[in-house]
ROMAR-585446 format. One line per 10 residues: number of its first residue (from 1); their letters; for each residue x, y, z of C-alpha. Coordinates in Angstrom, 1 decimal. Layout:
<nodes>
NUM) A) X Y Z ~ ...
</nodes>
This chain:
<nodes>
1) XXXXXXXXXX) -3.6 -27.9 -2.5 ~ -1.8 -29.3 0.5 ~ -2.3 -27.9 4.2 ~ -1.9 -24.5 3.6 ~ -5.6 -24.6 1.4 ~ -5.8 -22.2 -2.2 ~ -5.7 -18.7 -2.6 ~ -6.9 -17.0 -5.1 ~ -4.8 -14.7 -6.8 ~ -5.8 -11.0 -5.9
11) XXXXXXXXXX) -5.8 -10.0 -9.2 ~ -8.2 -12.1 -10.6 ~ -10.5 -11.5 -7.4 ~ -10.4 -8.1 -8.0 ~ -10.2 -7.6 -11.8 ~ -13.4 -10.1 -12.1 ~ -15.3 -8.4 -9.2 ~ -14.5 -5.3 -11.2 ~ -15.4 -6.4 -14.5 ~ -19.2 -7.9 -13.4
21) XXXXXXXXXX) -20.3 -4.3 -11.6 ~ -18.2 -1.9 -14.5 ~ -20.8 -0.4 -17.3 ~ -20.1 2.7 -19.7 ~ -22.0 5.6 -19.3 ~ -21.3 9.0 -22.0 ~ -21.3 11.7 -19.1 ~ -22.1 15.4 -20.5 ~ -19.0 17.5 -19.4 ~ -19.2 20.4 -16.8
31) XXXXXXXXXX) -17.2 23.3 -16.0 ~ -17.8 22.6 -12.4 ~ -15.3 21.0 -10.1 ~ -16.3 18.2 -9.6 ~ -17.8 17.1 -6.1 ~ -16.3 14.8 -3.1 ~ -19.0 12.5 -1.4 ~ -18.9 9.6 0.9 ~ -20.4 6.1 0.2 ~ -21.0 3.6 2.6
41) XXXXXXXXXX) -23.3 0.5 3.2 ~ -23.5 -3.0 2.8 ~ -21.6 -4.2 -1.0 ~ -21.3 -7.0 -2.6 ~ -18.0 -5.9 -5.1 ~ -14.8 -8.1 -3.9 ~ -16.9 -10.6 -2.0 ~ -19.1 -8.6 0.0 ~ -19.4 -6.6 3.4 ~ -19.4 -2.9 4.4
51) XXXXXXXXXX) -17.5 -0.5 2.6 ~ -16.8 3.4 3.2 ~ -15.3 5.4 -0.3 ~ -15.1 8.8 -1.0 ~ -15.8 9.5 -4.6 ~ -14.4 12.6 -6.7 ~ -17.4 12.6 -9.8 ~ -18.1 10.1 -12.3 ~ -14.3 9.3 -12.8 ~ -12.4 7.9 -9.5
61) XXXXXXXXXX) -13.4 6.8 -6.0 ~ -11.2 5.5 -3.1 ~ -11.9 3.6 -0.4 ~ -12.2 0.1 2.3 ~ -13.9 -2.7 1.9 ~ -14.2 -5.2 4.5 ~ -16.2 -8.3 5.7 ~ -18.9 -8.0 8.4 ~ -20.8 -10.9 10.6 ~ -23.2 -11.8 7.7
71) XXXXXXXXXX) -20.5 -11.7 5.5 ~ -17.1 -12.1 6.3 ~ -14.5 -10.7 4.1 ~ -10.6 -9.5 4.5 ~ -9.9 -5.6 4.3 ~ -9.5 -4.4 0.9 ~ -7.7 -1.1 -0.1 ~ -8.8 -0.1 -3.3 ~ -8.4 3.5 -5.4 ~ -10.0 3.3 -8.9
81) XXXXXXXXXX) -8.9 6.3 -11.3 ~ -9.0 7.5 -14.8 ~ -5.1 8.1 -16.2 ~ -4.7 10.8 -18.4 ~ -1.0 9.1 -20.3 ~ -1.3 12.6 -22.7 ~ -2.0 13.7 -26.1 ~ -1.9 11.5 -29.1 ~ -1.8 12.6 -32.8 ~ -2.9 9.3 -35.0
91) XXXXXXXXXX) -2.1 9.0 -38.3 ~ -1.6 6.1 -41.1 ~ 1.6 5.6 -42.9 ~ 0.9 8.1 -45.9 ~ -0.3 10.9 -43.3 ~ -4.0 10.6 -43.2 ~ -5.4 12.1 -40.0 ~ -7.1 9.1 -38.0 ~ -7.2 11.2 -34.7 ~ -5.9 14.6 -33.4
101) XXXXXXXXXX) -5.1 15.8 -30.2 ~ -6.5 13.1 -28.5 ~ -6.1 12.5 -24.9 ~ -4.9 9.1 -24.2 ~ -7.3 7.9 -21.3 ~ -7.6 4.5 -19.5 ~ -9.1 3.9 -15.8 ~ -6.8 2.1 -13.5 ~ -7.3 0.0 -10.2 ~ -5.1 0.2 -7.8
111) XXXXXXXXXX) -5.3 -2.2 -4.4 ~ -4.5 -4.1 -1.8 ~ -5.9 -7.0 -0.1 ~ -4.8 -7.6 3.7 ~ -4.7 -11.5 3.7 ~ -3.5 -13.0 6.4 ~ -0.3 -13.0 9.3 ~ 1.9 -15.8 9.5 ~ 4.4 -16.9 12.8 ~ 8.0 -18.0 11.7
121) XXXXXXXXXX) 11.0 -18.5 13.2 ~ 13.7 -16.4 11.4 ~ 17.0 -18.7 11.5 ~ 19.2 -16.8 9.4 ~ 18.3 -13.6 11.5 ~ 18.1 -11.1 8.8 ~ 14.4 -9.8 9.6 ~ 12.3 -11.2 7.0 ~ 10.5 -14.7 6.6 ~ 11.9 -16.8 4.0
131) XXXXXXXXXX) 9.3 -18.1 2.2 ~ 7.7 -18.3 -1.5 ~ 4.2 -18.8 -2.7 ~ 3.4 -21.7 -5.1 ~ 1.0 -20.9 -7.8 ~ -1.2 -22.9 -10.3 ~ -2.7 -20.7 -13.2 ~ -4.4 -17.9 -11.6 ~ -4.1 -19.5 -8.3 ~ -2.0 -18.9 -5.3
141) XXXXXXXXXX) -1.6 -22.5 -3.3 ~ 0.8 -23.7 -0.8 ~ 3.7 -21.8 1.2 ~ 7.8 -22.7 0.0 ~ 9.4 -22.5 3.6 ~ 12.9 -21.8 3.8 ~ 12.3 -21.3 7.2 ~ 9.9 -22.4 9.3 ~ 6.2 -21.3 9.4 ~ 4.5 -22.3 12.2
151) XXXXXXXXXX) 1.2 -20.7 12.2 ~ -1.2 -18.5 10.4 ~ -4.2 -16.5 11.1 ~ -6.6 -15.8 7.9 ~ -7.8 -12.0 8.3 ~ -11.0 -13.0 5.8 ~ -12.9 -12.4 9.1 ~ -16.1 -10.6 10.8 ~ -14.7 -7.2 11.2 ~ -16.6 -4.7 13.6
161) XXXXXXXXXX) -16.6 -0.8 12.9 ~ -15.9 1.6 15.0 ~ -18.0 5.1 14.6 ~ -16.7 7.4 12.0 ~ -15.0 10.8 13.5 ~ -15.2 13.5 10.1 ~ -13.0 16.6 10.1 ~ -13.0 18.8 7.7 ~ -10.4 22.6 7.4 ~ -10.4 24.1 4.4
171) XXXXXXXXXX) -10.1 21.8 1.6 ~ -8.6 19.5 3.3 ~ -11.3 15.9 5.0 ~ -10.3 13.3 6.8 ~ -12.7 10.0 8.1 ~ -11.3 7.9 10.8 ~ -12.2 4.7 12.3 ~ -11.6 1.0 13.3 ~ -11.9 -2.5 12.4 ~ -11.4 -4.6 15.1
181) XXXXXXXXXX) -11.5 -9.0 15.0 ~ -11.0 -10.6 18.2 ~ -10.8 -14.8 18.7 ~ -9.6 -15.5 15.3 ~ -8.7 -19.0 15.1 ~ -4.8 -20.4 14.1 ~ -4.3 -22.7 11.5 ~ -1.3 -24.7 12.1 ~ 1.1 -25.0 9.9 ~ 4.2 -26.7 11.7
191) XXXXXXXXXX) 5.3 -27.2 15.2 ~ 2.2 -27.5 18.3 ~ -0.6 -25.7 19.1 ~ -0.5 -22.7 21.8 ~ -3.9 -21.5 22.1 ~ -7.1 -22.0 20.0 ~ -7.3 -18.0 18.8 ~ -5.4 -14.8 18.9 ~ -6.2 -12.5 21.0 ~ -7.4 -9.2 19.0
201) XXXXXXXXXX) -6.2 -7.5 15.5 ~ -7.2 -4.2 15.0 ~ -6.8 -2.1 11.8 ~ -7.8 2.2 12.2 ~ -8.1 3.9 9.0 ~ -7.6 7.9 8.7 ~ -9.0 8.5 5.2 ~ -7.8 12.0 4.0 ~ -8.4 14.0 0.6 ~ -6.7 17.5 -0.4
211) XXXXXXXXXX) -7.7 19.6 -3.6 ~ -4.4 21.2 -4.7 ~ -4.6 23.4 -7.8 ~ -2.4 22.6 -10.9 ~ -0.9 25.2 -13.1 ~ 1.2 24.0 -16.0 ~ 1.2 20.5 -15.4 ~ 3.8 19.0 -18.1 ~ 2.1 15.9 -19.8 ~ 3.6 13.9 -23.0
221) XXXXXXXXXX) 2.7 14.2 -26.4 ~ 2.7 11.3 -29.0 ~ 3.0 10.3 -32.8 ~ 1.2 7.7 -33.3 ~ 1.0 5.7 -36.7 ~ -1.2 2.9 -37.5 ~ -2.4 0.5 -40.3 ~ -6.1 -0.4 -41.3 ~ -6.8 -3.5 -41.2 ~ -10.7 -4.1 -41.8
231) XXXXXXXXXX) -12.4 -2.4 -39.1 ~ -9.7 -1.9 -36.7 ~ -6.2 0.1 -36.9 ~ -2.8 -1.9 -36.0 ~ -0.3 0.5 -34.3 ~ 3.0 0.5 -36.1 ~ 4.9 2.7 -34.6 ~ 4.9 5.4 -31.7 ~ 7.4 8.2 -31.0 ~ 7.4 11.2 -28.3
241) XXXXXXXXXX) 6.5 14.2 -29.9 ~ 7.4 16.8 -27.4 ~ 5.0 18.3 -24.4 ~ 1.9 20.0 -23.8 ~ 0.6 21.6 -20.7 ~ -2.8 21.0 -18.4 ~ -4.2 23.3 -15.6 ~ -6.9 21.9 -13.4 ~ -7.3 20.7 -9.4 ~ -5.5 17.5 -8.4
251) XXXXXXXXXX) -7.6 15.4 -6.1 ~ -5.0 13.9 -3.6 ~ -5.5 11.0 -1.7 ~ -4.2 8.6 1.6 ~ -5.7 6.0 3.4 ~ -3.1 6.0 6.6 ~ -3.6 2.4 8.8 ~ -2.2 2.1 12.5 ~ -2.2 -1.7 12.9 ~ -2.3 -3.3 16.1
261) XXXXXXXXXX) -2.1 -7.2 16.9 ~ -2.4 -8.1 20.5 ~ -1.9 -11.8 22.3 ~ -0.3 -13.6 19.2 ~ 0.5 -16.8 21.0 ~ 4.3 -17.9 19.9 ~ 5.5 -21.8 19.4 ~ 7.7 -22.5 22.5 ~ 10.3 -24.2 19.9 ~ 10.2 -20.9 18.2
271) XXXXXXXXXX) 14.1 -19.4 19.2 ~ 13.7 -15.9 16.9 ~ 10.0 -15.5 16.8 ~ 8.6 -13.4 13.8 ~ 5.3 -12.2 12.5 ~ 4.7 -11.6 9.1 ~ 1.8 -9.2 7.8 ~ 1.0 -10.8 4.3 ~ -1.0 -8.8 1.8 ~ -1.8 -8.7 -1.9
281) XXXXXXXXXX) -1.2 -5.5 -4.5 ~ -2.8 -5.1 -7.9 ~ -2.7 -2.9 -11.0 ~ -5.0 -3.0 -13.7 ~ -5.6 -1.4 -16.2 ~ -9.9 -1.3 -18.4 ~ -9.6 -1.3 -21.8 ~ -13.0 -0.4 -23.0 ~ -14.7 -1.6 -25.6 ~ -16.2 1.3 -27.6
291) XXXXXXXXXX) -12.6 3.1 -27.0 ~ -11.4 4.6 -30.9 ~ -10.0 1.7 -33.1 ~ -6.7 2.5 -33.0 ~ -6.8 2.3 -28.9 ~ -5.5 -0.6 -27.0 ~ -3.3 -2.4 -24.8 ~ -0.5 -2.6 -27.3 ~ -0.6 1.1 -27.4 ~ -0.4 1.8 -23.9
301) XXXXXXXXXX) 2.3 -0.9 -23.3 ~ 4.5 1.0 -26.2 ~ 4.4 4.1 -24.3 ~ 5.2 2.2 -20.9 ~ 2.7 3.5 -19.0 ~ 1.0 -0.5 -18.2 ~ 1.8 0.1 -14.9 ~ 4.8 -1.3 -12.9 ~ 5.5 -1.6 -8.9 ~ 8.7 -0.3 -8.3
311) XXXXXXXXXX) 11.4 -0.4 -4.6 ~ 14.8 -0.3 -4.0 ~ 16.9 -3.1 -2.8 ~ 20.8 -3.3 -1.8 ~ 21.3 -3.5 -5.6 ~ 19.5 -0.8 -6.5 ~ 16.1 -0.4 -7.8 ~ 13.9 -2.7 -9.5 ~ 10.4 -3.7 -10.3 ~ 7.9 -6.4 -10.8
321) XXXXXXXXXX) 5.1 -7.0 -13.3 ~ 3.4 -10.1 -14.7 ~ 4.4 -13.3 -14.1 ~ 7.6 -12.3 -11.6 ~ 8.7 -15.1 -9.7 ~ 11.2 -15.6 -6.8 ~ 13.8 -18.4 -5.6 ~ 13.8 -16.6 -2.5 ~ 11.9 -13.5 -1.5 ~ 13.4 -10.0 -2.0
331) XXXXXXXXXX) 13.9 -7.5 0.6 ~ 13.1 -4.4 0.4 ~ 15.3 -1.6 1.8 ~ 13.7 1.6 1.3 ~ 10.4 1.9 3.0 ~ 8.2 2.3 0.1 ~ 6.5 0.2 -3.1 ~ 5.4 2.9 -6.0 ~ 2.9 1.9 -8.5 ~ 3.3 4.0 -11.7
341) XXXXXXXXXX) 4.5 3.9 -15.5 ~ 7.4 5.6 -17.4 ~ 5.5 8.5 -17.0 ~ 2.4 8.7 -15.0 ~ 2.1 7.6 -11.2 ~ -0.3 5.2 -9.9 ~ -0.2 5.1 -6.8 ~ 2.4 4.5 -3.4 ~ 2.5 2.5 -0.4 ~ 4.8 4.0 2.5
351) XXXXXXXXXX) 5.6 3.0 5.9 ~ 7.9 4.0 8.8 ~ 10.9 1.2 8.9 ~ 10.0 1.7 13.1 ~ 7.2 -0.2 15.1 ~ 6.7 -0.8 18.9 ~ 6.3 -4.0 20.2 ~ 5.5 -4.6 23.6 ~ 6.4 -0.7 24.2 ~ 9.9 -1.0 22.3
361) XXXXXXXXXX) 11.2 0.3 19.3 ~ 12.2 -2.3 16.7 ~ 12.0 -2.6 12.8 ~ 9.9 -3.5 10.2 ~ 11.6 -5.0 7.0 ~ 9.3 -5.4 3.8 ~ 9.8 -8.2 1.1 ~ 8.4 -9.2 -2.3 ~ 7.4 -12.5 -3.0 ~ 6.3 -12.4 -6.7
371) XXXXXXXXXX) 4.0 -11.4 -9.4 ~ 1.0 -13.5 -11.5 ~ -0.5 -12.2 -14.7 ~ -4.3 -10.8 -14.9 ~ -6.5 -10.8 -17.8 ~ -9.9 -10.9 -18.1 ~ -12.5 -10.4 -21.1 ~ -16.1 -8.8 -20.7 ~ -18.6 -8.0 -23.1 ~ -17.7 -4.4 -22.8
381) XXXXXXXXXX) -14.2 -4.0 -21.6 ~ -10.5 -5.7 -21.6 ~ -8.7 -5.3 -17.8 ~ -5.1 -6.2 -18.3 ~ -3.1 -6.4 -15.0 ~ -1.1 -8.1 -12.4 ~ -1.0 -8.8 -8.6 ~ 2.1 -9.2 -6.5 ~ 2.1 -11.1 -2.8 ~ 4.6 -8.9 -0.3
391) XXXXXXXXXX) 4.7 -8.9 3.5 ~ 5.8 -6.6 6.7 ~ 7.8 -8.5 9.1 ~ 7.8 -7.9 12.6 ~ 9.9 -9.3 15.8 ~ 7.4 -11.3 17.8 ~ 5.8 -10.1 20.6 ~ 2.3 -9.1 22.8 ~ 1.7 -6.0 21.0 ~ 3.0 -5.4 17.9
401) XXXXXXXXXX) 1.9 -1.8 16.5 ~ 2.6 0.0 13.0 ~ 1.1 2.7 10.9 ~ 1.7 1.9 6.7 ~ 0.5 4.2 4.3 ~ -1.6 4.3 0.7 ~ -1.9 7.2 -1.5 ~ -3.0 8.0 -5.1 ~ -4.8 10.7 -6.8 ~ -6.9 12.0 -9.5
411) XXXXXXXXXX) -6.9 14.2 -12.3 ~ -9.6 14.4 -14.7 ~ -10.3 16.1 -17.9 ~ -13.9 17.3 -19.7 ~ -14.0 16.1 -23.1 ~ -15.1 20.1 -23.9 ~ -11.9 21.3 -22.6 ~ -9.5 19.1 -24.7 ~ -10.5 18.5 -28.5 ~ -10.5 15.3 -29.5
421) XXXXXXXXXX) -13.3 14.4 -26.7 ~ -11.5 12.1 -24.3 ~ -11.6 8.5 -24.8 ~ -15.7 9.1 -25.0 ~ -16.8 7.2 -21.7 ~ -16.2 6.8 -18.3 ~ -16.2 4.2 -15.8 ~ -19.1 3.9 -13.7 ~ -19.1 0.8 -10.8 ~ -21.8 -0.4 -9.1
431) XXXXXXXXXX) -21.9 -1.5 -5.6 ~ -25.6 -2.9 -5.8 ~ -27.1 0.8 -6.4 ~ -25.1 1.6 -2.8 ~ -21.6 2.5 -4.5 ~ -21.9 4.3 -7.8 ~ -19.3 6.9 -9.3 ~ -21.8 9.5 -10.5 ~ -21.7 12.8 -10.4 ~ -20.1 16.5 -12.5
441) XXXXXXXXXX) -16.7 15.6 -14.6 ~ -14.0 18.1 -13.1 ~ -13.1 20.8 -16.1 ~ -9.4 21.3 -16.7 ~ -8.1 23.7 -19.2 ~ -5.1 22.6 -21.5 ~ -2.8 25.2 -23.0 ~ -0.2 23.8 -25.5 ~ 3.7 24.4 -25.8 ~ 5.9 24.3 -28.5
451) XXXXXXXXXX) 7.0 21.0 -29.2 ~ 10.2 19.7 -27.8 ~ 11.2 16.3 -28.5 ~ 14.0 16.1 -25.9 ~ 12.0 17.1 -23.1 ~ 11.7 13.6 -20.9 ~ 8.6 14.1 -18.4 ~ 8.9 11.7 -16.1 ~ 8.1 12.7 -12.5 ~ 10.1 12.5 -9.2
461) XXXXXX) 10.0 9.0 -8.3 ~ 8.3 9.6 -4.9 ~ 5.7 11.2 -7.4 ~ 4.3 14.2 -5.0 ~ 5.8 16.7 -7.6 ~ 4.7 16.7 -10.8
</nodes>
């Protein structure tokens, strides 16, 4: 494991926390829309703390999690949806109707884990930390210096919260607040040691939801053929089969952060000081297990709608999934990372390319480090996914301060509003009877259009209209 200790891969951290708390529960549907509360408390998903999430019904909830002084923890980012990919006709080989009209529904987890900040000294001068993570199975281990690392600070810390400020206009709520550790001890990596702890890192969150009504929302349809073999179907084929339309409310979310590290204490011997912001992101997909028998993985993955995080370098844009590994890390060159597939989106983390550090204006540069595969089995569910490890880079200094950006959103469907009935569950997770994703499914009405094979619906890439 070397000097730097072992990590454990974020996806695996969250995917099994995940999969212990997830149970199926057949909801009724309602023509109601469906309700936004607040959770908070003491949880023991992802390794335990405090956490504050707003839930929209029984199908998606968004939130932080972070460690407290009984239990300390890093800051976790985490939006947990259902995915409506679009409507599936199934039928075998000679035409025999296995399923029709079906809307093709999986629940998604989209995070981020705020690990750690590491000191290095950018030689080559070009903004980033050179450096790639070593990994062993599920496991991140040591650092791959191409320059030097001198120091790091774990943030799995005691975080304190400041009160929460609640503003509400219309449809649109926001929560704000803090989390604030001070004295958090360096681990040395290379060169000598400056002080014993830096001085303070504070984190403030500005959690904001929106209703926005839908009309006409274009969503893919699909031919689906299969083979039965025994009990289960075997997908043989899949082709687009033109569009259909949905109308309903779009629950839109962003959790906004100002970060602010004060006091980091910089090597002497370090002649271009840099700090680097380290944090893990995850998609992952549930696969339940009372889903129809033709439903799986294979299906989703033929459609592309897995999940994939996307940027743009130099070259152009590009992507990583499972298993994605680096030589050397890859900078990033438009300020944004978008989680979605061919068709649906995800998710998006955004920041401003500007930061202030010690009251100047300077830049941020982003970079991708790589990508390890996810996949856990329960009893009652598959979750198929991947985690990649990607930093912010800063120019060192007393007072470094930035404001990134996640969003996602929801839409959800009644299973009396579409035939077919959904995929006939939803996800309900359990923080320990605290956190629990209950409540009236949100009714949205579907209207069909003549088919159109050669319609390609795939949304704007920033994926705010669609």
């Amino acid at each position: 494991m070397g000097v730097y200790g072992k990590v454990s891969a974020l996806v695996l951290v969250v995917v099994i926390a995940l999969a212990a708390f997830g149970v199926l529960v057949p909801r009724p549907a309602s023509a109601q829309t469906t309700p936004l509360a607040e959770e908070e408390g003491g949880a023991d998903l992802l390794g335990g703390g405090d956490h504050r999430f707003i839930r929209f019904g029984t199908d998606a909830a968004f939130g932080v999690l972070w460690g407290n002084a009984t239990n300390p923890n890093y800051i976790y980012l985490v939006a947990i949806k259902a995915r409506y990919l679009g409507l599936a006709d199934v039928r075998t080989a000679t035409g025999a109707v296995v399923d029709e009209d079906r809307p093709i529904k999986i629940h998604t987890i989209y995070a981020f884990k705020l690990d750690s900040l590491l000191e290095f000294n950018d030689t080559n001068g070009d903004g980033i930390a050179s450096y790639t993570r070593a990994y062993n199975g599920g496991n991140y281990t040591s650092y791959v210096a191409g320059e030097p690392l001198l120091k790091r600070v774990s943030l799995n810390t005691s975080w304190t919260a400041s009160p929460v400020t609640r503003t509400e206009i219309g449809e649109n709520r926001t929560w704000t607040f803090s989390l604030t550790a001070q004295n958090a001890p360096y681990e040395i990596l290379a060169g000598s040691p400056t002080s014993a702890t830096l001085d303070e890192v504070t984190f403030t969150f500005h959690l904001a939801t929106t209703v926005v009504h839908v009309e006409n929302r274009t969503v893919p349809q699909y031919s689906i053929t299969v083979v039965r073999l025994g009990q289960v179907y075997v997908l043989t084929n899949v082709t687009r089969a033109g569009t259909t339309t949905w109308t309903g409310d779009r629950l839109a979310y962003t959790v906004k952060w100002d970060q602010r590290i004060l006091g980091w204490d910089f090597d002497t011997a370090n002649t271009n000081p840099g700090l680097v912001l380290e944090f893990g992101a995850l998609v992952a997909n549930r696969f339940p297990g009372d889903a129809p028998a033709w439903f799986d993985a294979l299906v989703v993955a033929r459609i592309q709608e897995g999940g994939t995080l996307r940027w743009r370098e130099t070259a152009g844009e590009t992507s990583a999934g499972e298993n994605t590994s680096y030589l050397q890390p890859r900078k990033i060159r438009d300020p944004w990372l978008r989680a979605g597939g061919d068709w649906s989106y995800i998710g998006r983390l955004t920041w401003v390319s500007n930061a202030t550090v010690d009251g100047n204006p300077a830049t941020v540069y982003a970079q991708v480090q790589g990508g390890i595969l996810g996949l856990v089995r329960t009893g009652i569910a598959t979750y198929v996914g991947f985690a990649i490890i990607m930093g912010l880079s800063f120019p060192g200094g007393q007072d470094i301060r930035h404001d990134p950006a996640m969003d996602s959103d929801a839409l959800v469907l009644s299973t009396a509003a579409a035939p077919g009935g959904g995929l006939g569950s939803v996800l309900v997770l359990a923080m320990v009877s605290v956190l629990a994703l209950v409540g009236v499914a949100l009714l949205v009405t579907r209207r069909k259009r003549p088919k159109d094979p050669a319609v390609q619906a795939v949304p704007p890439f920033e994926g705010e209209k669609r």
